[in-house]
Backbone atoms as SQL, in Angstrom:
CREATE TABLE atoms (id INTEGER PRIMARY KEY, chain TEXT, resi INTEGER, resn TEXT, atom TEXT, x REAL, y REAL, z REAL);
INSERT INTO atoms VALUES
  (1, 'A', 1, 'UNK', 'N', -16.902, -6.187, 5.981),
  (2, 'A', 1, 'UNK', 'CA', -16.435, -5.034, 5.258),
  (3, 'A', 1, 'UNK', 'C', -16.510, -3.809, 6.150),
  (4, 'A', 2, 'UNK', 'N', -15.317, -3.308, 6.789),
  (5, 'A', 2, 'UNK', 'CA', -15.519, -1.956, 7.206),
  (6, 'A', 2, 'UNK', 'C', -14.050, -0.702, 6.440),
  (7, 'A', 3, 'UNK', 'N', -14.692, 0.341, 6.683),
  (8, 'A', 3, 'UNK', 'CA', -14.030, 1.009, 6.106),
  (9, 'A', 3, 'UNK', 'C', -12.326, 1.513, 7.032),
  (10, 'A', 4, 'UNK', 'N', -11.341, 1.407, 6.872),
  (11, 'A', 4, 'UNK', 'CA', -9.741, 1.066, 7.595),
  (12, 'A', 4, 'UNK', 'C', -8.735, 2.156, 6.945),
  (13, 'A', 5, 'UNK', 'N', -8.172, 3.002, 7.722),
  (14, 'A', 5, 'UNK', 'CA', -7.672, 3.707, 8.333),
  (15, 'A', 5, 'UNK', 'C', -6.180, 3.364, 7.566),
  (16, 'A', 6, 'UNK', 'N', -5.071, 3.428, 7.044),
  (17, 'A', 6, 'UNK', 'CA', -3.696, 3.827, 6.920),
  (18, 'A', 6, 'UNK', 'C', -3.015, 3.939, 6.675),
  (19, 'A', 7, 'UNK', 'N', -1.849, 5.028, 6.715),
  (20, 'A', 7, 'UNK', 'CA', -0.874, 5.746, 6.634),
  (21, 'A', 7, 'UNK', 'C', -0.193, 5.208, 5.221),
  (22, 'A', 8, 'UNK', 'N', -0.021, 5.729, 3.807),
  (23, 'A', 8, 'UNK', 'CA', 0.687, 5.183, 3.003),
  (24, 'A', 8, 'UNK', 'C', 2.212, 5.568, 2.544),
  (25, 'A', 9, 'UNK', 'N', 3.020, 4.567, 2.650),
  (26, 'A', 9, 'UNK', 'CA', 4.576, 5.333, 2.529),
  (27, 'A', 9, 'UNK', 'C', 4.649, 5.032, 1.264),
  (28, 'A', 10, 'UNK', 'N', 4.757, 6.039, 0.524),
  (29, 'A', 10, 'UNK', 'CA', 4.982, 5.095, -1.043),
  (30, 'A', 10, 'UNK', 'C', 6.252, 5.684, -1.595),
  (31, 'A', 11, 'UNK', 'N', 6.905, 4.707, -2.311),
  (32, 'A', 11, 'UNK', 'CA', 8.153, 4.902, -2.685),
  (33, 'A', 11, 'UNK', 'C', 8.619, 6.260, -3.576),
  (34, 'A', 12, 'UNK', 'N', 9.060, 6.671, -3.271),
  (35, 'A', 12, 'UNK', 'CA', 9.910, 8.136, -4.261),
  (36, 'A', 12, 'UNK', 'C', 8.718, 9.547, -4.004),
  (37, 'A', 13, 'UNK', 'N', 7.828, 9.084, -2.730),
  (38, 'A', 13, 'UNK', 'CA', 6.692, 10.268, -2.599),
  (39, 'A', 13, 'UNK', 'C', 7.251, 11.027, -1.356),
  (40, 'A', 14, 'UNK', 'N', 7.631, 11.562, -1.716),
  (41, 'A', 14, 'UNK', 'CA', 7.560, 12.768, -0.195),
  (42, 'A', 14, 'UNK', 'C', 6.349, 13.429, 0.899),
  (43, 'A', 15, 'UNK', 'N', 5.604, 13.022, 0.355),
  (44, 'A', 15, 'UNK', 'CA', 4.059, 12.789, 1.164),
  (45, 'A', 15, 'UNK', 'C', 3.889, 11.587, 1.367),
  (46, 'A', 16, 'UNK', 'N', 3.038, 11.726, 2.717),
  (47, 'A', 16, 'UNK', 'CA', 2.864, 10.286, 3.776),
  (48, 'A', 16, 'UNK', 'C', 0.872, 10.900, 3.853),
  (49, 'A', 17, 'UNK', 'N', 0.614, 9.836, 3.554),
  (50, 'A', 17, 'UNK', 'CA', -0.940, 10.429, 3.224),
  (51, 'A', 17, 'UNK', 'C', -1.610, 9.575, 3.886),
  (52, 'A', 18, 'UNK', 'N', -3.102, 9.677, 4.530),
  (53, 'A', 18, 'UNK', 'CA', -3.900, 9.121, 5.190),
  (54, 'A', 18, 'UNK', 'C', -4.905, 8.272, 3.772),
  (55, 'A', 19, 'UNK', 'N', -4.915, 6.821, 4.045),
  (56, 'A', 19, 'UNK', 'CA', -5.286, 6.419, 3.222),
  (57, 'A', 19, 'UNK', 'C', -7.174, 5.421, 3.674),
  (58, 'A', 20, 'UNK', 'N', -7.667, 5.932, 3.292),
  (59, 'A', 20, 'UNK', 'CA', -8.722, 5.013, 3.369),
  (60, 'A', 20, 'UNK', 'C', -9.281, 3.430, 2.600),
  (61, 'A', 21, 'UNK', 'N', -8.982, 2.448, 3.192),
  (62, 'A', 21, 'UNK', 'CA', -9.051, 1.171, 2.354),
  (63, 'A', 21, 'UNK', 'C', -10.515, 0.231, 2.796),
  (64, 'A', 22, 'UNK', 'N', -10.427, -0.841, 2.286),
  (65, 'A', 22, 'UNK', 'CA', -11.679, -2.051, 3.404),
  (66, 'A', 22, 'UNK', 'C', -10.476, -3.031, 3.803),
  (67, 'A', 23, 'UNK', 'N', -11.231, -3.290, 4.393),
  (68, 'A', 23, 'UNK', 'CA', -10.681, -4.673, 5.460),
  (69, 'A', 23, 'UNK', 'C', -10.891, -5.832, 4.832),
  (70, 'A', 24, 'UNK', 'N', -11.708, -5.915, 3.653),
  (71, 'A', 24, 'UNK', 'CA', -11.760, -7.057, 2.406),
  (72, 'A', 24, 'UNK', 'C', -11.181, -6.639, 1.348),
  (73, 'A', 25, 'UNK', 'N', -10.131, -5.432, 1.428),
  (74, 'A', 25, 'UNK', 'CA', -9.126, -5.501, -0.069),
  (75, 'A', 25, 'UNK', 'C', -8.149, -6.354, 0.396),
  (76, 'A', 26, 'UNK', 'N', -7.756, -6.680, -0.829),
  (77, 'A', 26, 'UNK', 'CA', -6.360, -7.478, -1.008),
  (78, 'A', 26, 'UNK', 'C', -5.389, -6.881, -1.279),
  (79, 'A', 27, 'UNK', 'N', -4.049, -7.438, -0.437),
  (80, 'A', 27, 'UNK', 'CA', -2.489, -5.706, -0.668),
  (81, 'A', 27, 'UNK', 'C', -2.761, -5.760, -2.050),
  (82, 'A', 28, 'UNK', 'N', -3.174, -6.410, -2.903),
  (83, 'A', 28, 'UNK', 'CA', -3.046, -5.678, -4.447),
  (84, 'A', 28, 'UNK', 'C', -4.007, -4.699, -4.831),
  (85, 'A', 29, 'UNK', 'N', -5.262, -4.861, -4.044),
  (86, 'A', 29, 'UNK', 'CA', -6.058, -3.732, -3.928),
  (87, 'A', 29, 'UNK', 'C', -5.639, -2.419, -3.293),
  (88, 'A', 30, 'UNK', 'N', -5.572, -2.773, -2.245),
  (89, 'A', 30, 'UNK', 'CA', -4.371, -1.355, -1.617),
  (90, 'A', 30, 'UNK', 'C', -3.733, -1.256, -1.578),
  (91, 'A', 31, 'UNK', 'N', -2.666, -1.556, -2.503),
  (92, 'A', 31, 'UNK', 'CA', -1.291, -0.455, -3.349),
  (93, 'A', 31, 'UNK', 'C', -2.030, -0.335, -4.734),
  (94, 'A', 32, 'UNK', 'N', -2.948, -0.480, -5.098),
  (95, 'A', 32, 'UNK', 'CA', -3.676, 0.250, -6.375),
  (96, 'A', 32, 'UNK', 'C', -4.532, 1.564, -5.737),
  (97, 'A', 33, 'UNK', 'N', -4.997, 1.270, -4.873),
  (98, 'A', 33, 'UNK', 'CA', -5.474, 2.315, -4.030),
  (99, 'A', 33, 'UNK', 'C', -4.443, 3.295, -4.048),
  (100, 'A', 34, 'UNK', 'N', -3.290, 2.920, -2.826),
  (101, 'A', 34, 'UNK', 'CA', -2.275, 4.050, -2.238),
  (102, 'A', 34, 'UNK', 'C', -1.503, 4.562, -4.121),
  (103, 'A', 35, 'UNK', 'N', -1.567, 3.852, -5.297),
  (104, 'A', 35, 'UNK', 'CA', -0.713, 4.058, -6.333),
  (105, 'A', 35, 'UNK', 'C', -2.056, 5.116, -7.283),
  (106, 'A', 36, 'UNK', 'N', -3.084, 5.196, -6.883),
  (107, 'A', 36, 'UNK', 'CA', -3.750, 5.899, -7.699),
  (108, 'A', 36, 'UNK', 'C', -3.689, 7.342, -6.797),
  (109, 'A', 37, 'UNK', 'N', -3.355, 7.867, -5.562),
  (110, 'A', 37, 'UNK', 'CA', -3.175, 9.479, -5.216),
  (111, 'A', 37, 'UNK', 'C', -1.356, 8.910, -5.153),
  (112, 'A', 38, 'UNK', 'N', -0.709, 8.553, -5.537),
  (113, 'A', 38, 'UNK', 'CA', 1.012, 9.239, -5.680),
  (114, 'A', 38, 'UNK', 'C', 1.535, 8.783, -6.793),
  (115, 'A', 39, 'UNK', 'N', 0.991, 8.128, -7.829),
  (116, 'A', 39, 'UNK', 'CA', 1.557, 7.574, -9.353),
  (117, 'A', 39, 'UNK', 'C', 1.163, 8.502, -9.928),
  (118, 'A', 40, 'UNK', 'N', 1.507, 9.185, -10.889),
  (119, 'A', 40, 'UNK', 'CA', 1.018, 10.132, -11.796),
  (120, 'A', 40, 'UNK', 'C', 1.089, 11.537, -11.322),
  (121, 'A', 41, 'UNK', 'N', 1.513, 11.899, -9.790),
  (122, 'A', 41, 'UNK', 'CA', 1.511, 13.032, -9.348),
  (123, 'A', 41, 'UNK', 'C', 2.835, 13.582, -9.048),
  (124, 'A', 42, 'UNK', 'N', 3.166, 12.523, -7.936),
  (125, 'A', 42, 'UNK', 'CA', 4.763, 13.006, -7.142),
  (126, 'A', 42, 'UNK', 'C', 5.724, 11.978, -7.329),
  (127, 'A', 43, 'UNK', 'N', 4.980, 10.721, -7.919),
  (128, 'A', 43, 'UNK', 'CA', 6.188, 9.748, -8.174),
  (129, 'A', 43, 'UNK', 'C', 5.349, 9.274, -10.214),
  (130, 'A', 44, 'UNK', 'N', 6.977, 9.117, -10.562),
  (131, 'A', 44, 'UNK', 'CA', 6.583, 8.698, -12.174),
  (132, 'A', 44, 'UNK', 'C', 6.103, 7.106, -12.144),
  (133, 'A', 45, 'UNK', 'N', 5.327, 6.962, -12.962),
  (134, 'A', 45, 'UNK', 'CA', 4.701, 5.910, -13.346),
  (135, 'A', 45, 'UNK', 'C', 5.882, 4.564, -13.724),
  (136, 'A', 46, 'UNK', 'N', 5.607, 3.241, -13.299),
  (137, 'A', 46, 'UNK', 'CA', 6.824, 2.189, -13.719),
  (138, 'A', 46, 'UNK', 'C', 5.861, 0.847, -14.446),
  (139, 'A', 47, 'UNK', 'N', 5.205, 1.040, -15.674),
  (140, 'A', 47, 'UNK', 'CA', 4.355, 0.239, -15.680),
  (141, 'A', 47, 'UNK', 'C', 4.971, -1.630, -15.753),
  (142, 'A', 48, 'UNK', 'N', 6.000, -0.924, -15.712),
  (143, 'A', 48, 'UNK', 'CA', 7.354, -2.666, -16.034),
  (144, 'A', 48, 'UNK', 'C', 7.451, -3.067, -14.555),
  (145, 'A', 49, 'UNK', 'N', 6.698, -3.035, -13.324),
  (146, 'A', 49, 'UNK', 'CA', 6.695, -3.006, -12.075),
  (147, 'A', 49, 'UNK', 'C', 5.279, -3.199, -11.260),
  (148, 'A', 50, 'UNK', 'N', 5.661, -3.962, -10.525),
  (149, 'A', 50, 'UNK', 'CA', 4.234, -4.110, -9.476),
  (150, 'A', 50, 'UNK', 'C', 4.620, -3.533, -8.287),
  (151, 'A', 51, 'UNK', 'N', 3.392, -2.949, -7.929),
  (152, 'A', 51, 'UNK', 'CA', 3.449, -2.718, -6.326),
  (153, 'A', 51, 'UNK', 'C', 3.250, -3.495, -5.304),
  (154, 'A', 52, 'UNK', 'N', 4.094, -3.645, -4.245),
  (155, 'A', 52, 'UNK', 'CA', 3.823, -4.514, -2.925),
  (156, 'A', 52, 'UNK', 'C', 4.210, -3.312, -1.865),
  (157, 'A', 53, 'UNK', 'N', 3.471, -4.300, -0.838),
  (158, 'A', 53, 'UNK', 'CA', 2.615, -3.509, 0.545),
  (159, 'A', 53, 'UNK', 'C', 3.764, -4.181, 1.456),
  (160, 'A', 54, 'UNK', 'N', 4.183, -3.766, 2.557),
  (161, 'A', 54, 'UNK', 'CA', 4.845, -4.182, 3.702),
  (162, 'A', 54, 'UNK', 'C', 4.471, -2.952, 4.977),
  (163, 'A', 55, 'UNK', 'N', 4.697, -3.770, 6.086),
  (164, 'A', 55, 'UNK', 'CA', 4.729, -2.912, 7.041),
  (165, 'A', 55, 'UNK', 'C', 6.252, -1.692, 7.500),
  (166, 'A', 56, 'UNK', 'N', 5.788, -0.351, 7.818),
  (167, 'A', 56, 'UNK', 'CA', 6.676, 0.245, 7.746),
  (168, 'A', 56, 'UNK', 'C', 8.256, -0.440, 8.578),
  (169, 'A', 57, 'UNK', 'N', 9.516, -0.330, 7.681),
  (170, 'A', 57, 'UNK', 'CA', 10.368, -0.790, 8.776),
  (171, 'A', 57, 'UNK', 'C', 10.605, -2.338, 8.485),
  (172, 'A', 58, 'UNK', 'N', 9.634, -3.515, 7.827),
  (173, 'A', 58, 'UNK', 'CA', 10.010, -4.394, 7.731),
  (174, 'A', 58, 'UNK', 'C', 10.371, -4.832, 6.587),
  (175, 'A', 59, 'UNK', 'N', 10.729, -6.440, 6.513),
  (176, 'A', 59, 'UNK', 'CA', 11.949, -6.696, 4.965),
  (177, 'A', 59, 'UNK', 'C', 10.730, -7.376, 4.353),
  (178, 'A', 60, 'UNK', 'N', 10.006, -7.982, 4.450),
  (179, 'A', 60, 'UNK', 'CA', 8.894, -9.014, 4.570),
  (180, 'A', 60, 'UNK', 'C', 7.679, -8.533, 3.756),
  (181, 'A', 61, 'UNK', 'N', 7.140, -8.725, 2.642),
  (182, 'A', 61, 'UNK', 'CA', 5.832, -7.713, 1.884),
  (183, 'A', 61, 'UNK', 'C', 5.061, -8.667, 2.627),
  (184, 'A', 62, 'UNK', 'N', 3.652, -8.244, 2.497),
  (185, 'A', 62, 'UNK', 'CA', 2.637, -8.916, 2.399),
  (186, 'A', 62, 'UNK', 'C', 2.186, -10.045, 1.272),
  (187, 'A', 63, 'UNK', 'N', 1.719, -11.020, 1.289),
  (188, 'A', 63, 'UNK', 'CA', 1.221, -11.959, -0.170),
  (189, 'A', 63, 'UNK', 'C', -0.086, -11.323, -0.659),
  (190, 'A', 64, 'UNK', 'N', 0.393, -11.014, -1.936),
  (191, 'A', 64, 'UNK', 'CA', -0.070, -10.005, -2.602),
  (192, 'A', 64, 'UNK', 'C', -1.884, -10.316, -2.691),
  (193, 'A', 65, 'UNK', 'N', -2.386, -11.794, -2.494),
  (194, 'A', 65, 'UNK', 'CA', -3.695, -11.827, -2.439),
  (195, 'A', 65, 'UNK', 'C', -4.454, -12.227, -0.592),
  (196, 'A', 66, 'UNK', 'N', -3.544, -11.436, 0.252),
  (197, 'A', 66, 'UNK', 'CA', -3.961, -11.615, 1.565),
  (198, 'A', 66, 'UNK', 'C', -4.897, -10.270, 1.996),
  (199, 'A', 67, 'UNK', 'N', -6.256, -10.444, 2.388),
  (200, 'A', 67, 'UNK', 'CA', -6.712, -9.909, 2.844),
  (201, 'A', 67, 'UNK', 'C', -6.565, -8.672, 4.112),
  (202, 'A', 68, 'UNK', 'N', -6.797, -7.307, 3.688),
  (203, 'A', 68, 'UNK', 'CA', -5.930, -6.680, 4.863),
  (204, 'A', 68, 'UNK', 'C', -6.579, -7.279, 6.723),
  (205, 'A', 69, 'UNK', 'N', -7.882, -7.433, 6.388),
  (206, 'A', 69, 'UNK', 'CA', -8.329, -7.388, 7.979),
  (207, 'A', 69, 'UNK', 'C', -7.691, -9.035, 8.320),
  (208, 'A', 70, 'UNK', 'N', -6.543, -9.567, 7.801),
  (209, 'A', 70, 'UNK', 'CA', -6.035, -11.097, 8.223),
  (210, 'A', 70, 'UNK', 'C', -4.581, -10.645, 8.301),
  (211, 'A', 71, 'UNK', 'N', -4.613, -9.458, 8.104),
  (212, 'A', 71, 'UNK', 'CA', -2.756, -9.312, 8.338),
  (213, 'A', 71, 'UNK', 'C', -2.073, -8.596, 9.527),
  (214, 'A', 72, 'UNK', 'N', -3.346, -8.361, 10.684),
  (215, 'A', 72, 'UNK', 'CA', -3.169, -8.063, 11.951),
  (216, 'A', 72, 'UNK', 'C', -2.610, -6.382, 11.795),
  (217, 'A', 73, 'UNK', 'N', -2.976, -5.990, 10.439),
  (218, 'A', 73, 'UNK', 'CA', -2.193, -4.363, 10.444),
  (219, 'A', 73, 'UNK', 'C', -3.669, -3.684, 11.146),
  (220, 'A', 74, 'UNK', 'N', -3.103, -2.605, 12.258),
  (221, 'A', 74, 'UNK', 'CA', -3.658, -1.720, 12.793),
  (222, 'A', 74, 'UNK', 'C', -4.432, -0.491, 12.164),
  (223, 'A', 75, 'UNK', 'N', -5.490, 0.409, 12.622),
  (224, 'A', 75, 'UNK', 'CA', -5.630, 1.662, 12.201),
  (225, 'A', 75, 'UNK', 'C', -4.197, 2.654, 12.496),
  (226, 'A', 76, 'UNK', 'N', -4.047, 2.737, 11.342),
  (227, 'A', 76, 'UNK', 'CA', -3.436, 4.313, 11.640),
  (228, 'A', 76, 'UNK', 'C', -2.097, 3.910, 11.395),
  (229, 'A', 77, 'UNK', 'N', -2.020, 2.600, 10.547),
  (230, 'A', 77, 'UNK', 'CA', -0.637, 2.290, 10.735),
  (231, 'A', 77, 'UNK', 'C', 0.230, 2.687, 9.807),
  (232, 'A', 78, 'UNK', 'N', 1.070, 2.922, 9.437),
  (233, 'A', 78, 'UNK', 'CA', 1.918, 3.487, 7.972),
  (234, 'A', 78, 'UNK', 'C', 2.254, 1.630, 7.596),
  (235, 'A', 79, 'UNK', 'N', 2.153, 1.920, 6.508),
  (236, 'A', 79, 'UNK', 'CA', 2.464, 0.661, 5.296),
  (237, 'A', 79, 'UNK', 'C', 3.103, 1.429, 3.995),
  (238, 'A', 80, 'UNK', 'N', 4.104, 0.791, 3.696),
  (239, 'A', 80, 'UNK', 'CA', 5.212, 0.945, 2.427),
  (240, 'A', 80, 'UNK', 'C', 4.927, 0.023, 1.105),
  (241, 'A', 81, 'UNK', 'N', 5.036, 0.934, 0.352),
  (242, 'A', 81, 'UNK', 'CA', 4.753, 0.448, -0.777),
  (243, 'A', 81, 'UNK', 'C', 5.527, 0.788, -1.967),
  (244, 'A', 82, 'UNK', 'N', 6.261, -0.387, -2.427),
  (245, 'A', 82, 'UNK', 'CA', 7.497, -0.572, -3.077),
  (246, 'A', 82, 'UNK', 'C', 6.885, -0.791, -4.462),
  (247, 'A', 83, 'UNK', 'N', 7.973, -0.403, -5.614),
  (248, 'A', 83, 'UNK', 'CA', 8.099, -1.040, -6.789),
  (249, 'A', 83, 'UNK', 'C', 8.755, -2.031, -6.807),
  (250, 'A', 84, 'UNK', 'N', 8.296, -3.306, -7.298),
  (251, 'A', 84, 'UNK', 'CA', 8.994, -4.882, -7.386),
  (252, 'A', 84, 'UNK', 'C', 8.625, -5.169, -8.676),
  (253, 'A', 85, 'UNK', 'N', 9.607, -6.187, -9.221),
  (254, 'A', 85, 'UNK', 'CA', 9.236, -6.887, -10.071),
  (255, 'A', 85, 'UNK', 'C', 8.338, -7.742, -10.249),
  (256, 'A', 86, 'UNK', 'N', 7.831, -8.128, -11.145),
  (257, 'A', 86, 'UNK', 'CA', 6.500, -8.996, -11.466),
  (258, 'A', 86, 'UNK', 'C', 6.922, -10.003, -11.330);
């Protein structure tokens, strides 16, 4: 468990925010993370929708119960985070 470093792009937010996560959340943990500072503030709430994590730039999410410190993402890296269907 250490504490990890990054960048959240989240969909319909016009802020790119420094995000602090662990290296033992799961992307469903951190897009609940990155969705609790930009849901309710700068982007409207979609509760008919899940969030998924991808790296900035790619087509590809993460599997939603993969551990971040196993997905080779860097400090400091920007990660996107989409509304998808359930």
């Amino acid at each position: 468990m250490a504490l990890f470093p990054v960048i959240s792009n989240f969909q319909e937010d016009f802020v790119l925010l420094l995000l602090p996560v662990d290296t033992e959340n799961t992307m469903d943990e951190v897009a609940a993370a990155a969705a609790h500072h930009s849901v309710g503030t700068r982007v409207a709430p979609r509760p008919d929708k899940v969030v998924r994590v991808r790296r900035q730039g790619a087509s590809d999410f993460f599997p939603r119960d993969q551990r971040l410190a196993e997905t080779g993402v860097r400090p400091m890296e920007t990660l996107e985070f989409i509304f998808c269907d359930a």
